[in-house]
C-alpha positions, 0 to 999 in steps of 0.5 A: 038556608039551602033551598029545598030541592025535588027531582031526584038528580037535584039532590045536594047530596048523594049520601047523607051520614047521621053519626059522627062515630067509626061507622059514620067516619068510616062510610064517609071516608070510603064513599067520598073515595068513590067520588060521591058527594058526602054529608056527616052530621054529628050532633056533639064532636066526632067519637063522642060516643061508643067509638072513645069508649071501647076497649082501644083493641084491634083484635079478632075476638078470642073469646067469640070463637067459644061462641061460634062466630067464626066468621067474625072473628075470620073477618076481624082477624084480616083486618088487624093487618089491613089497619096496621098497614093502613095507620101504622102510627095508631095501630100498633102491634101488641102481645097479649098474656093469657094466663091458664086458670086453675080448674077452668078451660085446660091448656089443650082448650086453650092452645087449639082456640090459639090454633085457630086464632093464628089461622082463621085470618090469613096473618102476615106481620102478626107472631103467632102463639108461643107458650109461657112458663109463667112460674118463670117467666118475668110475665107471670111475675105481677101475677098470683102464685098460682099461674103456673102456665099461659100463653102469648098471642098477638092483636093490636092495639089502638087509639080508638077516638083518633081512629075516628077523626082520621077517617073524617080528616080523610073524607074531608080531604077527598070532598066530604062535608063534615059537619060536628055539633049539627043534629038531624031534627027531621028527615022527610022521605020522598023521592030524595031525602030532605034534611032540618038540620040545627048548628049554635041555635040555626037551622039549615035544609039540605037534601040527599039521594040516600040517607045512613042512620048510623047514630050507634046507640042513638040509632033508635032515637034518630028512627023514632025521632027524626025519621018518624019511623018504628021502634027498631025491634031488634035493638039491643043496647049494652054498656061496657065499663073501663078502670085505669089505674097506676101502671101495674106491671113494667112491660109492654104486654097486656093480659086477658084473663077468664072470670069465674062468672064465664067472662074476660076481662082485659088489662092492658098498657095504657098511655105509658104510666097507667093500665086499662082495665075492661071491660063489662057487659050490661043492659042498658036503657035510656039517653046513651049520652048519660052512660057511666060505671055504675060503682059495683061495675068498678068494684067488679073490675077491681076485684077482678084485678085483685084476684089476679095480680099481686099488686092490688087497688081499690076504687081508691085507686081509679084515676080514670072511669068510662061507659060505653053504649053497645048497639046490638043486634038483638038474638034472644041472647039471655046474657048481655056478653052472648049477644053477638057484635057482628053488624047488620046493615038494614037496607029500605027502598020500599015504595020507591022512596028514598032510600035509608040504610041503618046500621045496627051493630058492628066493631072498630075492627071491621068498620072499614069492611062494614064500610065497603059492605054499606057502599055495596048495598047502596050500589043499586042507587048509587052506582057501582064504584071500586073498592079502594079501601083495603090498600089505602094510608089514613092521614099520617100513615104514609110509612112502612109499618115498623117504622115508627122508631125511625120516624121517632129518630128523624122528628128528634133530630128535625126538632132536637128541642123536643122531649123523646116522650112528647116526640113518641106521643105525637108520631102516636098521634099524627104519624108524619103529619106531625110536619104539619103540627110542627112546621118551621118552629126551631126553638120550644117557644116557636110551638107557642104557650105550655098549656100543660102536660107537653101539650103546647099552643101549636098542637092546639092550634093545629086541632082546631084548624084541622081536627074540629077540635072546640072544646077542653074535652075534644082536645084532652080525652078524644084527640089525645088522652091527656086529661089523664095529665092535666089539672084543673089549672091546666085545663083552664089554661087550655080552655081561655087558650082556645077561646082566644 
């Protein structure tokens, strides 16, 4: 137990962090990096939540230019390349084929929105717009005869769930305390923050200068809970549905088409054999924690698959269905999908009390500009500190950014037991750390058990120590997505592995 402290200077902490998503992550990185001492308190694993749940995409948003989010989707389209720079083992760039629908926006609509999309952001590495003849093209080939003409543009593509604990692998490194499976059950204001903390049935108290609530759809919960405080008034929470199915087409690319009923819908390459398919917008109420495709909403997307591609599928066909909880900053918006996703940082320094920012809102894509604009907010309190974000590496992202090929070549001639599959899947994932996963094995059962998949005792080990991985799921669904490869007897093997 921390015993409880009361002069502002005393405090444990200079920032405590409630969430353990891409906001929570992403804050605690940048803050730990300024030199302050950092607390992330998680109440189940890292990613848990929305930040598994999104569409996997680094993109600026092509749909919110109809909106007029311009600038959101400037500050999105920056910072593709600022990722891709930064993790260029998880970020990876990827052409995307908008195929013009008949009797809906023309191709002159389209082209100047692609206009923009190229310009708005400042693109270096990215290709820019190119035109399609789908009729003959081999990319109109998995598609309905009528698609005629489209379009190719660039965004990028990700590992949303990895992105995550990369920040939190990274805060760590620079001082943060990371604390997964902990839940915030009270926070009493004063002139410093105190915290009841609960871990495996145990209580401990600790104490901070500032506290974060960036719990993403458990942000109101935590308020009215925790904090004691009103019902955020302007909360929006808003589900967004994924399908994955059997690969429908054999390229590289993915599609963005428009729906009749005024959306888009994404369908995209997807851990080499499958393809993902989202997503939906709908309100939701309720433990964000119970979120799940309701069945019209994975009738919706494979109708929407059916009316597009030749290949067709039926719920039949769904190998693989997740939910995610949007919180969003309300505007009246009567549709789900017109709300907008830009972020809102509400800042409370009233009375002189502690101070608690909220973080309503916000994309995978911009967490780190969010990031830099929670630490300028909190600059009265915490100081004044550099930016350092923007020219940063995240773990195992130290090498240039096309050079994954070449870093394929040298772990195959460096560990020449390996598959070129399980070899692609783990620079994927680790970047050059993979040195770390694979230390000084020289043969196949150096890496110790085959749990299933191409997943082995070494790799687990190495997720364990160093990733907070505890259970079957943290491995298979958030460090990796090889759940989609394992069966129920593989899933045993791995969890008596790691309980023992």
């Amino acid at each position: 137990m921390v015993a409880r402290k009361g002069i502002r200077g005393m405090a444990d902490f200079d920032l405590a962090i409630i969430g353990g998503g891409i906001n929570g992550a992403g804050i605690a990185r940048d803050a730990a990096g300024r030199g302050l001492r950092v607390l992330l308190v998680e109440q189940n694993d890292l990613a848990s939540g929305t930040s598994s749940a999104s569409t996997k995409l680094i993109h600026g948003g092509l749909r919110y230019l109809a909106h007029g989010w311009f600038r959101l989707v400037h500050e999105a389209l920056a910072e593709r390349e600022v990722l891709l720079r930064m993790a260029p083992h998880l970020v990876r760039p990827m052409r995307f084929v908008l195929p013009q629908e008949p009797g809906m926006r023309s191709a002159l609509l389209l082209r100047l929105g692609l206009f923009l999309y190229d310009h708005l952001g400042g693109r270096e590495i990215l290709p820019g717009t190119r035109t399609i003849d789908l009729a003959r093209d081999p990319l109109g080939a998995p598609l309905k005869a009528r698609y005629r003409h489209g379009f190719e543009y660039s965004d990028c593509q990700t590992d949303d769930a990895r992105l995550v604990v990369l920040n939190a692998l990274d805060a760590a490194e620079r001082g943060a305390i990371i604390r997964t499976r902990t839940r915030c059950v009270r926070a009493d204001r004063g002139e410093i923050w105190q915290l009841d903390l609960e871990a495996r049935g145990r209580r401990d108290a600790v104490s901070a200068r500032v506290l974060v609530n960036a719990a993403g759809p458990w942000v109101g919960l935590v308020e009215e809970g925790a904090l004691h405080r009103p019902a955020l008034s302007r909360l929006r929470l808003v589900k967004g549905s994924h399908i994955v199915v059997r690969r429908l087409f054999e390229h590289d690319r993915g599609y963005i088409f428009q729906t009749v009923d005024g959306r888009v819908v994404f369908a995209l390459p997807f851990e080499r054999d499958f393809t993902l398919v989202g997503t939906t917008d709908r309100s939701f109420a309720g433990d964000p924690s119970e979120a799940a495709p309701a069945a019209d909403e994975i009738s919706y997307l494979c109708r929407v698959v059916n009316d597009h591609f030749r290949a067709g599928v039926s719920r039949a066909d769904v190998i693989w269905s997740f939910a995610g909880v949007r919180p969003l900053n309300d505007d009246g918006s009567s549709k789900p999908q017109d709300t907008p996703r830009d972020y809102v940082l509400a800042f409370d320094h009233a009375g002189g009390k502690a101070p608690l920012l909220t973080v309503i809102g916000g994309k995978i894509t911009t967490f780190r500009r969010l990031a830099e604009a929670a630490l300028d907010a909190l600059a009265p309190v915490l100081g004044t500190r550099p930016p350092w974000t923007a020219a940063s590496r995240l773990p195992g992202g130290d090498f240039a950014v096309d050079g994954v090929e070449a870093l394929v070549a040298e772990t195959l001639a460096s560990w020449p037991f390996l598959a070129e599959a399980q070899a692609r899947r783990m620079i994927n994932a680790y970047g050059t750390r993979v040195r770390r996963v694979l230390r000084h094995a020289r043969t196949v059962d150096d890496l110790g058990p085959a749990l299933g998949g191409d997943l082995t005792g070494a790799e687990v080990r190495y997720l364990m120590e160093q990733e907070w991985a505890q259970t079957e799921d943290d491995v298979l669904w958030r460090r990796s997505k090889l759940g989609l490869r394992f069966s129920r007897e593989d899933r045993s093997r791995l969890g008596a592995f790691m309980a023992g």
